[in-house]
PyMOL Python script that loads the backbone (N, CA, C, O; Angstrom):
from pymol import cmd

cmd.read_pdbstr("""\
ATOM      1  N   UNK A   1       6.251  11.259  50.036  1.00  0.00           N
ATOM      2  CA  UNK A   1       5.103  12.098  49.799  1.00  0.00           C
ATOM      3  C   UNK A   1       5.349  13.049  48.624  1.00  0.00           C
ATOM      4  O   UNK A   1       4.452  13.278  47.813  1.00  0.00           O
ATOM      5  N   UNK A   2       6.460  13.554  48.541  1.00  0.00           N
ATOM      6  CA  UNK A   2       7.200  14.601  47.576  1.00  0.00           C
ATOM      7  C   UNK A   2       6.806  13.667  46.077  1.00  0.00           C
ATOM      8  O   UNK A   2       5.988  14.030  45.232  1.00  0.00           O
ATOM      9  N   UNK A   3       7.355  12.820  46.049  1.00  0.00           N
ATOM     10  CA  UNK A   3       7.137  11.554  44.669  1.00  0.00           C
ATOM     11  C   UNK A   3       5.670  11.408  44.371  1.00  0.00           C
ATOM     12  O   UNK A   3       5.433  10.936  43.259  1.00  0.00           O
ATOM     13  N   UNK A   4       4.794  11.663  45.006  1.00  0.00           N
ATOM     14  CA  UNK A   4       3.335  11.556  45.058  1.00  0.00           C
ATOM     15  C   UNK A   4       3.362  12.110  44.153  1.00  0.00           C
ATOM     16  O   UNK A   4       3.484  11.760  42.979  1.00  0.00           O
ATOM     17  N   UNK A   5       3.175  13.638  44.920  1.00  0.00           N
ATOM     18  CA  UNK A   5       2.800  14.715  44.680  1.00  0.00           C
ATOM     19  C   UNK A   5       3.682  15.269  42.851  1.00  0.00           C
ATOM     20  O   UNK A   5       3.150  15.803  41.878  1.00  0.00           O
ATOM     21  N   UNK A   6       4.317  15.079  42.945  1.00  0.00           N
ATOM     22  CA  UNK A   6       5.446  15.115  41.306  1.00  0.00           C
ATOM     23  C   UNK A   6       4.423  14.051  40.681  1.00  0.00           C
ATOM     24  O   UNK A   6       3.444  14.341  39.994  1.00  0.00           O
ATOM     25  N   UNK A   7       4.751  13.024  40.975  1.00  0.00           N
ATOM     26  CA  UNK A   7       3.599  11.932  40.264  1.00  0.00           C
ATOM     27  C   UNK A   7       1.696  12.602  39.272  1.00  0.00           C
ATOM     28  O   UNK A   7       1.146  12.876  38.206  1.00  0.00           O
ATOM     29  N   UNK A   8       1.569  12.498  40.651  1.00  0.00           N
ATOM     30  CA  UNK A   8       0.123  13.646  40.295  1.00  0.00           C
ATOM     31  C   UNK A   8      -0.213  15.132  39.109  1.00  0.00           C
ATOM     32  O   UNK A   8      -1.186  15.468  38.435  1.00  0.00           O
ATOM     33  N   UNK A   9       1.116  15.680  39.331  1.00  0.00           N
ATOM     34  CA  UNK A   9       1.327  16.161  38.828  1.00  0.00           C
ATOM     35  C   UNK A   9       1.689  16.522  37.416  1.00  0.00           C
ATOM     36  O   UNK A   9       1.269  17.450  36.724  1.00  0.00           O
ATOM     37  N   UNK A  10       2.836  15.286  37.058  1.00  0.00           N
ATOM     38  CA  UNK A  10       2.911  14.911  35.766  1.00  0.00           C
ATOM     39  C   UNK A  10       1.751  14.222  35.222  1.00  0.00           C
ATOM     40  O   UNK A  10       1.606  14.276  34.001  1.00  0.00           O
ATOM     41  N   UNK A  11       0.983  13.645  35.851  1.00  0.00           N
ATOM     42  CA  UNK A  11      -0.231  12.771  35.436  1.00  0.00           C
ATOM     43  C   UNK A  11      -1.222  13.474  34.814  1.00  0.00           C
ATOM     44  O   UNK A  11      -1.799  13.073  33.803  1.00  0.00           O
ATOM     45  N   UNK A  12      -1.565  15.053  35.667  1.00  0.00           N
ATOM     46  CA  UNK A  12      -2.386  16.155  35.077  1.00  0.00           C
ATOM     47  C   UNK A  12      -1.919  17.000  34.030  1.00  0.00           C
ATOM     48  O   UNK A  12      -2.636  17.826  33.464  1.00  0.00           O
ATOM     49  N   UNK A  13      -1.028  16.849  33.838  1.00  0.00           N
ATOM     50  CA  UNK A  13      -0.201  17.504  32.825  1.00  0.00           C
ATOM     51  C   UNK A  13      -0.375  16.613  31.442  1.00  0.00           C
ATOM     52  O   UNK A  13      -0.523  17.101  30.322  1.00  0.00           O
ATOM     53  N   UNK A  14      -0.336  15.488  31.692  1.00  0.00           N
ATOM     54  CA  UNK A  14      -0.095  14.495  30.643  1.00  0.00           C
ATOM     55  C   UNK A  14      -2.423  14.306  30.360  1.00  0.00           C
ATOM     56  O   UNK A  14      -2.763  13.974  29.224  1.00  0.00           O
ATOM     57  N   UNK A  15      -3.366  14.502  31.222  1.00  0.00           N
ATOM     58  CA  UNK A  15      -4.424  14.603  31.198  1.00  0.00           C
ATOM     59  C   UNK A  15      -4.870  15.889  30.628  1.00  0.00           C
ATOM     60  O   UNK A  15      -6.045  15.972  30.270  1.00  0.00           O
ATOM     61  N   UNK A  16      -4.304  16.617  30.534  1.00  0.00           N
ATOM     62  CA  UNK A  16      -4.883  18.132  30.057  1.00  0.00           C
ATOM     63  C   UNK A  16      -4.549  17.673  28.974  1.00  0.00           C
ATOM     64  O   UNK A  16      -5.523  17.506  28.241  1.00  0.00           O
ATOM     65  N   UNK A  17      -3.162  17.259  28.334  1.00  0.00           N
ATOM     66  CA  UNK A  17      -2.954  17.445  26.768  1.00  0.00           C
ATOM     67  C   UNK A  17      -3.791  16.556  26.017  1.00  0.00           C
ATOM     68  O   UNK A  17      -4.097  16.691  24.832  1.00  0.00           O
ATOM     69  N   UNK A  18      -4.180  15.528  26.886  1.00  0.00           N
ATOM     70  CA  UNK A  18      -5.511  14.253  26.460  1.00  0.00           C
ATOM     71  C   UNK A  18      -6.656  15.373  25.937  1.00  0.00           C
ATOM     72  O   UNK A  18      -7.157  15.430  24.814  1.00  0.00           O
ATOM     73  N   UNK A  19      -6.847  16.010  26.782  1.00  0.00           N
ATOM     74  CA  UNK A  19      -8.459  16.567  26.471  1.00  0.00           C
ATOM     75  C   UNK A  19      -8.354  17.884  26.476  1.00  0.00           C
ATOM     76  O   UNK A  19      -8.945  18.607  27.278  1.00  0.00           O
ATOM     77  N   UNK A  20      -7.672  18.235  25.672  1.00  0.00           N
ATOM     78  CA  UNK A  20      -7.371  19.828  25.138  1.00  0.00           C
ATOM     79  C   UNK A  20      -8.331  20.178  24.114  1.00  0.00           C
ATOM     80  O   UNK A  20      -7.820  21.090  23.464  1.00  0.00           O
ATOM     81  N   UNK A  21      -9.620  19.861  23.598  1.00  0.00           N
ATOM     82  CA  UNK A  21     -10.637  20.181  23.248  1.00  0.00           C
ATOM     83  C   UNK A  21     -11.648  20.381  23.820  1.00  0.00           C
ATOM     84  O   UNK A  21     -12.489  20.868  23.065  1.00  0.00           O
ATOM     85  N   UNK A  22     -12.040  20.212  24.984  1.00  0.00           N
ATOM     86  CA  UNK A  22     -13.204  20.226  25.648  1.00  0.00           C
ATOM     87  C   UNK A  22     -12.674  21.078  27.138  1.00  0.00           C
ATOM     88  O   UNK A  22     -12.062  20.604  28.095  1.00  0.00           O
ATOM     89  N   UNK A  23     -13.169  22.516  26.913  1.00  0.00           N
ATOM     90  CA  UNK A  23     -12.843  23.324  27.737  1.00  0.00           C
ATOM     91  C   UNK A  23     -13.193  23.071  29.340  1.00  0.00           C
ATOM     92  O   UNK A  23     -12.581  23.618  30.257  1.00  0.00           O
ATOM     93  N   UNK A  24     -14.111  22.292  29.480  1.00  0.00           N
ATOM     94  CA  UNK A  24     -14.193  22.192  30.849  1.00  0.00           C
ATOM     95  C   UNK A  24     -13.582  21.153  31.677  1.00  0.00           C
ATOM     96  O   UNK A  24     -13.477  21.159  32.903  1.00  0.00           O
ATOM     97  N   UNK A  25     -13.126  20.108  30.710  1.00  0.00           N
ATOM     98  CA  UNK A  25     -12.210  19.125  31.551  1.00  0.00           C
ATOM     99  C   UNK A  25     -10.839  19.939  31.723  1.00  0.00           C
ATOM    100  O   UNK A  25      -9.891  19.764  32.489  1.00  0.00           O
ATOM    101  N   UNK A  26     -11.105  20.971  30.644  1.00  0.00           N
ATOM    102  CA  UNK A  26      -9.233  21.605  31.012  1.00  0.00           C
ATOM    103  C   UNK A  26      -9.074  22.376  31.913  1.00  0.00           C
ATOM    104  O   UNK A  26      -8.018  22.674  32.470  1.00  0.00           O
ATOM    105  N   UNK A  27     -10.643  22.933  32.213  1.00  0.00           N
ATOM    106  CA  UNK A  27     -10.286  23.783  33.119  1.00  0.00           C
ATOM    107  C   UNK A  27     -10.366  23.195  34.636  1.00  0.00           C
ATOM    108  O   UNK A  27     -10.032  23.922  35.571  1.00  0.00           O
ATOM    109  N   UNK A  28     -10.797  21.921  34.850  1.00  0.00           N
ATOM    110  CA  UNK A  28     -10.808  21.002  36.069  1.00  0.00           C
ATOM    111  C   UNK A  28      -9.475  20.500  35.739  1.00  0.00           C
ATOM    112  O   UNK A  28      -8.893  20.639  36.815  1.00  0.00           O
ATOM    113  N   UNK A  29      -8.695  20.042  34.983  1.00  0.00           N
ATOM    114  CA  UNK A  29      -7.533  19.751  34.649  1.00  0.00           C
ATOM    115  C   UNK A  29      -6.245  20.647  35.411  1.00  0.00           C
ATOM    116  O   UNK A  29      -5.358  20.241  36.162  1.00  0.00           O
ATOM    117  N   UNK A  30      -6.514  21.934  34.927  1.00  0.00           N
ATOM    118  CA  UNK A  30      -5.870  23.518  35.921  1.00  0.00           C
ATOM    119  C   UNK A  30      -6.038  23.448  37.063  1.00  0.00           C
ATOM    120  O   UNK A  30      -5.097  23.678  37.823  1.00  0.00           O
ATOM    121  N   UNK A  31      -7.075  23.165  37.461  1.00  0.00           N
ATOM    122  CA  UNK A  31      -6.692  23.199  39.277  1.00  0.00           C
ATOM    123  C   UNK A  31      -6.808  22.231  39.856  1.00  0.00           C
ATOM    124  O   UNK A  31      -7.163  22.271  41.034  1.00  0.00           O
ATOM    125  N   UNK A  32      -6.538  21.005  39.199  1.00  0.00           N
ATOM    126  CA  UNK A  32      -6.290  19.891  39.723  1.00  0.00           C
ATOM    127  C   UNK A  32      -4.275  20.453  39.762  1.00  0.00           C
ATOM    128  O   UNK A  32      -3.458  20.296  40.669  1.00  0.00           O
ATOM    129  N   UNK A  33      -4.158  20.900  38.808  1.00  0.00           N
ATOM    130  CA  UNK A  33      -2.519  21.370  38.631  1.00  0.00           C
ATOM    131  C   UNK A  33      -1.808  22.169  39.898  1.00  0.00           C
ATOM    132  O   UNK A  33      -0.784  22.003  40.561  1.00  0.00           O
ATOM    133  N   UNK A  34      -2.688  22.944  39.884  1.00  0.00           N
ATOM    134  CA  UNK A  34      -2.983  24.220  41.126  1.00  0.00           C
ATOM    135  C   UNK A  34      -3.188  23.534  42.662  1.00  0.00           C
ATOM    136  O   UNK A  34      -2.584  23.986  43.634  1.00  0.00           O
ATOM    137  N   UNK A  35      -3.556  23.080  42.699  1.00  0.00           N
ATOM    138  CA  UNK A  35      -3.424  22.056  43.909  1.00  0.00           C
ATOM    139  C   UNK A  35      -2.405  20.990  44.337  1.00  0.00           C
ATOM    140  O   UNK A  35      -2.179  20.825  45.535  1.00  0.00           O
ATOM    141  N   UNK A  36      -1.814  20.300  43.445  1.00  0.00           N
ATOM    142  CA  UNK A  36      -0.665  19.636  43.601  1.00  0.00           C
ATOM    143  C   UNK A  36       0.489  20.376  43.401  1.00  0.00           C
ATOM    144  O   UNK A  36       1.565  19.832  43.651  1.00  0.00           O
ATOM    145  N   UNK A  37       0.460  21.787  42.901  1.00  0.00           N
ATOM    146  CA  UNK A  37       2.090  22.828  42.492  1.00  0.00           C
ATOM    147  C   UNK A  37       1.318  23.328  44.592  1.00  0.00           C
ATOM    148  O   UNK A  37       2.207  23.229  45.438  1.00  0.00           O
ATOM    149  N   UNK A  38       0.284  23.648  45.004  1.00  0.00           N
ATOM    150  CA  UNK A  38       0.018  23.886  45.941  1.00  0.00           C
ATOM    151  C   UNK A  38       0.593  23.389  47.352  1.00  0.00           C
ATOM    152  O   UNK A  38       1.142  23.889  48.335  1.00  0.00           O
ATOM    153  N   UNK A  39       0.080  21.876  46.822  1.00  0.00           N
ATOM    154  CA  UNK A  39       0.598  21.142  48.418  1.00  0.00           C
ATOM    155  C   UNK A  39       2.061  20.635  47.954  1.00  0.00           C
ATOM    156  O   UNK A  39       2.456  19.770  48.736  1.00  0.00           O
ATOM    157  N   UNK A  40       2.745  20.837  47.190  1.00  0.00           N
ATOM    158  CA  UNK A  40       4.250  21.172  46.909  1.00  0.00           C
ATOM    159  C   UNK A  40       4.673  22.331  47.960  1.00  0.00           C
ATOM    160  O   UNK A  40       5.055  22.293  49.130  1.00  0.00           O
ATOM    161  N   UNK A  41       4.477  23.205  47.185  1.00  0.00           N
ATOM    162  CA  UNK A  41       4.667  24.782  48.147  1.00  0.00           C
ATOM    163  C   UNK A  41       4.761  24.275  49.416  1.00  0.00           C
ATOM    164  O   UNK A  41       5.746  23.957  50.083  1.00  0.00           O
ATOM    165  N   UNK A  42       3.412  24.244  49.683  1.00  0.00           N
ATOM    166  CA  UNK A  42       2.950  23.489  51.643  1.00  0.00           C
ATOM    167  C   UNK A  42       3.999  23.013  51.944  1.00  0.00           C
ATOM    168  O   UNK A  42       4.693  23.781  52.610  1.00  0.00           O
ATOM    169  N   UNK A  43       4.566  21.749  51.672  1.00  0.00           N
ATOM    170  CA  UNK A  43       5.481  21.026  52.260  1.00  0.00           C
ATOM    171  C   UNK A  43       6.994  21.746  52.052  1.00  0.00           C
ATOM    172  O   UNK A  43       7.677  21.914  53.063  1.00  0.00           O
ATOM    173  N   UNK A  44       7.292  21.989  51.300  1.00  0.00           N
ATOM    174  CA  UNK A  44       8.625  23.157  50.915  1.00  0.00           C
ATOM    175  C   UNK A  44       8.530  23.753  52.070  1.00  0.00           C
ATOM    176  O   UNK A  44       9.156  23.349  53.050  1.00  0.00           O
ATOM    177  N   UNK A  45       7.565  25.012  52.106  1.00  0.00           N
ATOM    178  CA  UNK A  45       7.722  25.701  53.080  1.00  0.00           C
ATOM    179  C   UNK A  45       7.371  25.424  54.371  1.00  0.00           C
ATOM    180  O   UNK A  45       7.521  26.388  55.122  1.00  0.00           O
ATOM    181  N   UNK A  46       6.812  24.087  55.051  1.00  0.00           N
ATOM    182  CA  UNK A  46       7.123  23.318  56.181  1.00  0.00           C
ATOM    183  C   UNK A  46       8.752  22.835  56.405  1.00  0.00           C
ATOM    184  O   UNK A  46       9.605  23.354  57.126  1.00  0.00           O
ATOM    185  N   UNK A  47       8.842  21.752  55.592  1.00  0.00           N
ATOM    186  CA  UNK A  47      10.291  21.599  55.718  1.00  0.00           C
ATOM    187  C   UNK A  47      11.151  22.356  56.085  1.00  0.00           C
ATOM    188  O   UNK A  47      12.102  22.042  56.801  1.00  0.00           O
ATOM    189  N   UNK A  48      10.869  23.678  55.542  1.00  0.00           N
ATOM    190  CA  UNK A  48      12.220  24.394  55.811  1.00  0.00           C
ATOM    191  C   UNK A  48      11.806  25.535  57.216  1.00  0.00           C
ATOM    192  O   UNK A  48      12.711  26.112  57.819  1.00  0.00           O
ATOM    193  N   UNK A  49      10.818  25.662  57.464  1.00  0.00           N
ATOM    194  CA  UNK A  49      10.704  26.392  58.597  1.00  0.00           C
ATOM    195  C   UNK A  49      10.128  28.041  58.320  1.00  0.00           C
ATOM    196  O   UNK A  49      10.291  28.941  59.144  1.00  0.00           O
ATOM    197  N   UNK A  50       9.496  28.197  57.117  1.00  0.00           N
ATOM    198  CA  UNK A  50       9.354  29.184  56.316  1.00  0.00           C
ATOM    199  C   UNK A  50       7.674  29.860  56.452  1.00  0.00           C
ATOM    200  O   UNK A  50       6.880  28.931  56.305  1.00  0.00           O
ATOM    201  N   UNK A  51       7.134  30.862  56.629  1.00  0.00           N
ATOM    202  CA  UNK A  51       5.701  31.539  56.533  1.00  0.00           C
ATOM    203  C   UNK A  51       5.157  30.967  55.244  1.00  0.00           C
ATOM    204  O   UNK A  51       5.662  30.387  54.283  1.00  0.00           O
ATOM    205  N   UNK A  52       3.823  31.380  55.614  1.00  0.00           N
ATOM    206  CA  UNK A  52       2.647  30.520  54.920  1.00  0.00           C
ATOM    207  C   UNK A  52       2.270  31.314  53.388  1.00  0.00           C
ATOM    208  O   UNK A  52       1.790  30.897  52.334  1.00  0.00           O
ATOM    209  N   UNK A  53       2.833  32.895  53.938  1.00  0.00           N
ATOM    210  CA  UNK A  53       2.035  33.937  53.196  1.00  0.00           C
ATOM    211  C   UNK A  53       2.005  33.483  51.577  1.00  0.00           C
ATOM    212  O   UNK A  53       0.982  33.461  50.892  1.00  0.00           O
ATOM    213  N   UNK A  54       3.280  33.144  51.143  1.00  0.00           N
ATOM    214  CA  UNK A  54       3.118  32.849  49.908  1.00  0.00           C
ATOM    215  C   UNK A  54       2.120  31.989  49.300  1.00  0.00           C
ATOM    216  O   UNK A  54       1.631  32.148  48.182  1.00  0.00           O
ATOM    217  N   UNK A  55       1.847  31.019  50.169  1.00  0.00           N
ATOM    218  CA  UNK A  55       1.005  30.022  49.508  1.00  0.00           C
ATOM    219  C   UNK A  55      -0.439  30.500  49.748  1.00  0.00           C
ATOM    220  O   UNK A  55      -1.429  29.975  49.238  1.00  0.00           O
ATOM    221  N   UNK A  56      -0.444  31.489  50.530  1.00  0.00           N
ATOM    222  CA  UNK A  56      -1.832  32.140  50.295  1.00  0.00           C
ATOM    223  C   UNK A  56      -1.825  32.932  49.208  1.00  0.00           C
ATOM    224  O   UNK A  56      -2.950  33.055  48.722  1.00  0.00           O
ATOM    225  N   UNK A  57      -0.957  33.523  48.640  1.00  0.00           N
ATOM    226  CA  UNK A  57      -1.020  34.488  47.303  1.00  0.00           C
ATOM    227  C   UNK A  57      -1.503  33.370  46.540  1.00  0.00           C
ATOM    228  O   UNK A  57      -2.628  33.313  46.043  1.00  0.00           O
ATOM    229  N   UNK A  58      -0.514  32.379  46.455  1.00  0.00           N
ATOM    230  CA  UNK A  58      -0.584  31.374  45.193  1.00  0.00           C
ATOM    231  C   UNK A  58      -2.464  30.782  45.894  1.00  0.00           C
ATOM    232  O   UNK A  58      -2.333  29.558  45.921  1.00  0.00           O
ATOM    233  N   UNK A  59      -3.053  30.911  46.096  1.00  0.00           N
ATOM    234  CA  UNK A  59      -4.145  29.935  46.309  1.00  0.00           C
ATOM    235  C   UNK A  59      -5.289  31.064  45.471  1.00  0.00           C
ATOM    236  O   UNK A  59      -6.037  30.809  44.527  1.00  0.00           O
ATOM    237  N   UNK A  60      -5.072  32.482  46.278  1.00  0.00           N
ATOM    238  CA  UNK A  60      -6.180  33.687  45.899  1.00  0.00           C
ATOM    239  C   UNK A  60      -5.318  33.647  44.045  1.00  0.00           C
ATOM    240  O   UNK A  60      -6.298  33.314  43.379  1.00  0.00           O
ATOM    241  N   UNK A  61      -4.469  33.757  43.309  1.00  0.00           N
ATOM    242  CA  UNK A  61      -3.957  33.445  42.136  1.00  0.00           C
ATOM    243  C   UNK A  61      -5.037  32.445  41.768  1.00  0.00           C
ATOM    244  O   UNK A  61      -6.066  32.775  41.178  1.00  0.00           O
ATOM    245  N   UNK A  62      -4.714  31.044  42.194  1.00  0.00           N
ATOM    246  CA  UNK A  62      -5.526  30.296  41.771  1.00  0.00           C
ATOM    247  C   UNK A  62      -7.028  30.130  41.592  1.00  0.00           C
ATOM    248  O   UNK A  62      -7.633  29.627  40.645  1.00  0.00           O
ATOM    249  N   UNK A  63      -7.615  30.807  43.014  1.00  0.00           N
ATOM    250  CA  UNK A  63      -9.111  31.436  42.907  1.00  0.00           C
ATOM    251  C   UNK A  63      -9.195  32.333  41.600  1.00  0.00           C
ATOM    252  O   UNK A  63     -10.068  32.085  40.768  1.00  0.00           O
ATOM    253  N   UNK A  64      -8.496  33.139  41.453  1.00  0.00           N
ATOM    254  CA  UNK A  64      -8.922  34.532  40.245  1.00  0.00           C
ATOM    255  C   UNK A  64      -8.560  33.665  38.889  1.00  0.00           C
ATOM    256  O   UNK A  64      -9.079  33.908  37.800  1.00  0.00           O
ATOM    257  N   UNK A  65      -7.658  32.688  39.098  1.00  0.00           N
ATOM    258  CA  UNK A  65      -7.539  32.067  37.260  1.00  0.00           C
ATOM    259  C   UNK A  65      -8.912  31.305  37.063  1.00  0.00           C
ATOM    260  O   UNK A  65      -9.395  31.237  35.933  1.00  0.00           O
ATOM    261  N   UNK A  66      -9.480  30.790  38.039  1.00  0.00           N
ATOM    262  CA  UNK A  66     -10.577  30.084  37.787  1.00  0.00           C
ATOM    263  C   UNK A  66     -11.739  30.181  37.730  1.00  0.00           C
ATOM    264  O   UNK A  66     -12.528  29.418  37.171  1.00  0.00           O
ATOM    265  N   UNK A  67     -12.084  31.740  38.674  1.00  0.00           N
ATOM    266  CA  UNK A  67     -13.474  32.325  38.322  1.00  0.00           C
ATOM    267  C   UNK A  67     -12.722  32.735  37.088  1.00  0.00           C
ATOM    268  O   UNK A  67     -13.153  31.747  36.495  1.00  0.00           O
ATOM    269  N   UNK A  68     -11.957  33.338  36.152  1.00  0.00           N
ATOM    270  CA  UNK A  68     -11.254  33.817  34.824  1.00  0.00           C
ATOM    271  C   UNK A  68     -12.055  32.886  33.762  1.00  0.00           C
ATOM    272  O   UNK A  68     -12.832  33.147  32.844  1.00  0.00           O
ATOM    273  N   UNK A  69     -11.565  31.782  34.251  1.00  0.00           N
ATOM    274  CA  UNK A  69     -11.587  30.571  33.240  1.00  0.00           C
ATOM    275  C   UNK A  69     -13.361  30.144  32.957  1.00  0.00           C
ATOM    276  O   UNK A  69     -13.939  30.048  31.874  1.00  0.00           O
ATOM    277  N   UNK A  70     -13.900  29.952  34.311  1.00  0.00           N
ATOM    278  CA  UNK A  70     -15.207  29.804  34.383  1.00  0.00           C
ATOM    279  C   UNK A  70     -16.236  30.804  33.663  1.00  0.00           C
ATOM    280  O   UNK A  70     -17.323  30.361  33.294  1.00  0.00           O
ATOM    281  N   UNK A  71     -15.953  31.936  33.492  1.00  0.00           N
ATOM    282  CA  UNK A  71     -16.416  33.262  33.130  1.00  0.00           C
ATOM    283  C   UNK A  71     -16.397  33.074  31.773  1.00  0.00           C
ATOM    284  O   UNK A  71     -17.454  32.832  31.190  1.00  0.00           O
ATOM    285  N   UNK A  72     -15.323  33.150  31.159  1.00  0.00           N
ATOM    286  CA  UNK A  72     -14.813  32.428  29.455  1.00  0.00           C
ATOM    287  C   UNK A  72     -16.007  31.342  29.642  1.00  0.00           C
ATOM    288  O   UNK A  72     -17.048  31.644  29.057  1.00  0.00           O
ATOM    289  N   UNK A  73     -16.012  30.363  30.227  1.00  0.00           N
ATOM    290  CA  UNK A  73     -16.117  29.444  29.414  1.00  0.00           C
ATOM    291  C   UNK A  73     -18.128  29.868  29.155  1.00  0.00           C
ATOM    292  O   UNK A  73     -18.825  29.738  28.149  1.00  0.00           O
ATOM    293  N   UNK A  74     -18.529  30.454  30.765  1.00  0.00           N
ATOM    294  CA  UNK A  74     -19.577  30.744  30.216  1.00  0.00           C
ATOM    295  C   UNK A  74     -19.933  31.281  28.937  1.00  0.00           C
ATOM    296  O   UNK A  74     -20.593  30.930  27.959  1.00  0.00           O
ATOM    297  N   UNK A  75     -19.290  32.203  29.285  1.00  0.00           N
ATOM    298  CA  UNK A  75     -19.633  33.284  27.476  1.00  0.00           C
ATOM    299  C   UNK A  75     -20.001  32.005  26.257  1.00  0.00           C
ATOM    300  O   UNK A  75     -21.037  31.742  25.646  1.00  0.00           O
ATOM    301  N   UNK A  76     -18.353  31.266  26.250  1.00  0.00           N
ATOM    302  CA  UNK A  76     -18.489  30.401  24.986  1.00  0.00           C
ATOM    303  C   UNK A  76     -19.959  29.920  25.093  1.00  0.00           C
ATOM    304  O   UNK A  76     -20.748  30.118  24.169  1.00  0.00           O
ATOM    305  N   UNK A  77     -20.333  29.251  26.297  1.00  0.00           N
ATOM    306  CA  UNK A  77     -21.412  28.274  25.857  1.00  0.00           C
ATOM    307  C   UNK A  77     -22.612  29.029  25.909  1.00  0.00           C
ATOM    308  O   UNK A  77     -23.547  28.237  25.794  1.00  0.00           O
ATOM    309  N   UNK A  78     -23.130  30.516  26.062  1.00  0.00           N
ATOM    310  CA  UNK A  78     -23.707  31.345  25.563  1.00  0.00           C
ATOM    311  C   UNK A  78     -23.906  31.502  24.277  1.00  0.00           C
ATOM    312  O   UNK A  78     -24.926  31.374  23.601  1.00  0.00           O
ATOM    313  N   UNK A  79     -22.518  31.875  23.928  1.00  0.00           N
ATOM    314  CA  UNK A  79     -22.475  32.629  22.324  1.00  0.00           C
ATOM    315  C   UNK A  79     -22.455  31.284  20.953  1.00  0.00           C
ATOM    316  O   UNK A  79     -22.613  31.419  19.740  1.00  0.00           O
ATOM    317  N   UNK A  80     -22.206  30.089  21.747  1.00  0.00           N
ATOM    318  CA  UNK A  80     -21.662  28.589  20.297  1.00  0.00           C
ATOM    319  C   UNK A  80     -22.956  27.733  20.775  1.00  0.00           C
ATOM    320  O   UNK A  80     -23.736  27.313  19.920  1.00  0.00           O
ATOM    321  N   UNK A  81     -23.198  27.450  22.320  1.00  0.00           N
ATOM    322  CA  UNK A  81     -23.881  26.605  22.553  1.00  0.00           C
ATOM    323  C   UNK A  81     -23.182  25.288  22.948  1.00  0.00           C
ATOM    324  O   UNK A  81     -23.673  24.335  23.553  1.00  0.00           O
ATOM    325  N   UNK A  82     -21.649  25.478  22.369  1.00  0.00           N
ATOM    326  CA  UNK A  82     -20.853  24.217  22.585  1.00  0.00           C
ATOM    327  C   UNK A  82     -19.581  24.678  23.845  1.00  0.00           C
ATOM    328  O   UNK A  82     -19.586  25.884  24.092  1.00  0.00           O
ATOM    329  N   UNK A  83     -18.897  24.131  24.357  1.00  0.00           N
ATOM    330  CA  UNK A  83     -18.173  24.198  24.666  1.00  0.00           C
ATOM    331  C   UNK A  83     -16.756  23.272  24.333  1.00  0.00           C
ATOM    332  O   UNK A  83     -15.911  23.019  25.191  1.00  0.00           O
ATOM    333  N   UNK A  84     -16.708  22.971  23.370  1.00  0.00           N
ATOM    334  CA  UNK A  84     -15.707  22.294  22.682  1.00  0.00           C
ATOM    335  C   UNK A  84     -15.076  23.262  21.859  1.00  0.00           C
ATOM    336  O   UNK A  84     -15.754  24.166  21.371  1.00  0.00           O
ATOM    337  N   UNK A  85     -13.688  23.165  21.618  1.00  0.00           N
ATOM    338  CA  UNK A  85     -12.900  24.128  20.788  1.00  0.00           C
ATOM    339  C   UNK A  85     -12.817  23.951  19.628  1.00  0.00           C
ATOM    340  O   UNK A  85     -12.098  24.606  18.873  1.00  0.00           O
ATOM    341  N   UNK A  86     -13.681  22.861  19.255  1.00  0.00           N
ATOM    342  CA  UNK A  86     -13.656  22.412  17.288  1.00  0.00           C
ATOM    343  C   UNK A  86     -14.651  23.998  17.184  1.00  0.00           C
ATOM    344  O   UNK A  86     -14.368  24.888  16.382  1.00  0.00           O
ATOM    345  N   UNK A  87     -15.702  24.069  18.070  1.00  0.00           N
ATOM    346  CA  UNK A  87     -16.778  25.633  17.540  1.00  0.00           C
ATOM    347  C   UNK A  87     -16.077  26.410  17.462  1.00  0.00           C
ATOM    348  O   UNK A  87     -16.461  27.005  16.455  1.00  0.00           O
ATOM    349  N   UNK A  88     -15.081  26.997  17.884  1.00  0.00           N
ATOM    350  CA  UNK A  88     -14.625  28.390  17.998  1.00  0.00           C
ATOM    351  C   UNK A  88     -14.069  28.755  16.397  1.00  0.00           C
ATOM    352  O   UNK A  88     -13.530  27.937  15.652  1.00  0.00           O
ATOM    353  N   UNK A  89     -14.249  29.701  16.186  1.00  0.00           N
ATOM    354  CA  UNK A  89     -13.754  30.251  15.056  1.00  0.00           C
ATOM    355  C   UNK A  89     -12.639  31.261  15.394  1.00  0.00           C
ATOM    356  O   UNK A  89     -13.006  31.927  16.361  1.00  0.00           O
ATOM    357  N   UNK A  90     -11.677  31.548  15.054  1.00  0.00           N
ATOM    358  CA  UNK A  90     -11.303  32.328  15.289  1.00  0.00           C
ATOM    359  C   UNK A  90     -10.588  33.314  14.560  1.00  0.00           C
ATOM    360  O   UNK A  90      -9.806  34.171  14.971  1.00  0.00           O
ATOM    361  N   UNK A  91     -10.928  33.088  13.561  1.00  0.00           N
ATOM    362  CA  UNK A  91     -10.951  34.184  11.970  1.00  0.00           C
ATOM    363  C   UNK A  91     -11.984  35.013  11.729  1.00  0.00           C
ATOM    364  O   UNK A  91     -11.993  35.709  10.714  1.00  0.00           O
TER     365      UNK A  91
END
""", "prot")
cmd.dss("prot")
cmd.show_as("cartoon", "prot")
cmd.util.cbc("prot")
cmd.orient("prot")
């Protein structure tokens, strides 16, 4: 299950750098990340006999990066109309 989960993982990693122009697959890309570093944690701290608390920090973390991210991305597609990173100027 551990090999899965590493699997998945490298897979989203190797998918974000695919589509590192188009802000919203990256940001479904992130917590697809956030979910598999997640049910990592989970099982770690099953295995060993360990409290949950941490992986509740790491989840509310993951909630706040993503309303973060979602918030950004609104603005962009407010202010360009695009949400692709060829619009952004940043000069």
């Amino acid at each position: 299950m551990i090999y899965m989960i590493m699997i998945t993982f490298f897979f989203s990693l190797m998918c974000m750098f695919k589509v590192r122009k188009h802000f919203l697959l990256t940001l479904i890309n992130l917590e697809f990340i956030f979910l598999t570093l997640f049910s990592l944690i989970f099982f770690y701290l099953n295995f060993f006999g360990f409290e949950f608390y941490f992986s509740l920090v790491f989840l509310i973390l993951s909630v706040c990066e993503a309303s973060m991210g979602l918030s950004i991305l609104v603005y962009l597609v407010r202010k360009t109309g695009l949400d692709y990173a060829d619009s952004l100027n940043l000069c």
